[in-house]
N, C-alpha and C positions, 0 to 999 in steps of 0.2 A: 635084521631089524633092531633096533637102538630098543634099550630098557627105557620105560616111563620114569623116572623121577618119583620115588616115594616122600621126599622127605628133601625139607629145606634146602639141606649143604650139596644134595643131589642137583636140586635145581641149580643152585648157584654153582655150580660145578659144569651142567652143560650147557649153561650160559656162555660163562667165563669160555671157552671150549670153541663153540661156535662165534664169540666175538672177534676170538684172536684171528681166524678165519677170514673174516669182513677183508676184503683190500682198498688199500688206501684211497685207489681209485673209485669205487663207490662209497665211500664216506665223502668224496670231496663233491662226488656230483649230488648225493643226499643235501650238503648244504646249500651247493650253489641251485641247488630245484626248490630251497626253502619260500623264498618271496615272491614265486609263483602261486606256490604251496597254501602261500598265507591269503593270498590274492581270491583264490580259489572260495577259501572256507568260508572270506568275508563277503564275497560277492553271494555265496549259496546260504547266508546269512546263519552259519553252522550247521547247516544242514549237510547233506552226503555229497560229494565229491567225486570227480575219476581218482584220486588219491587212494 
């Protein structure tokens, strides 16, 4: 089990950690799901979403 994050440089440490992680391939479907994304929020007039 992973340590909690006490302190700032911690957080941003397993951030950074798990970002680099991310593959390319889900950053690019994250974007291209954006103007669904957005379709979504306006139609539920900000309210809750399957998002």
């Amino acid at each position: 089990m992973d340590v909690q994050p006490t302190n700032l440089q911690q957080l941003r440490d397993a951030i950074m950690s798990i970002w680099t992680k991310i593959s390319e391939e889900c950053f690019q479907y994250l974007v291209e799901s954006m103007p669904r994304r957005i379709k979504a929020v306006l139609k539920a007039k900000g309210g809750p979403t399957r998002y």
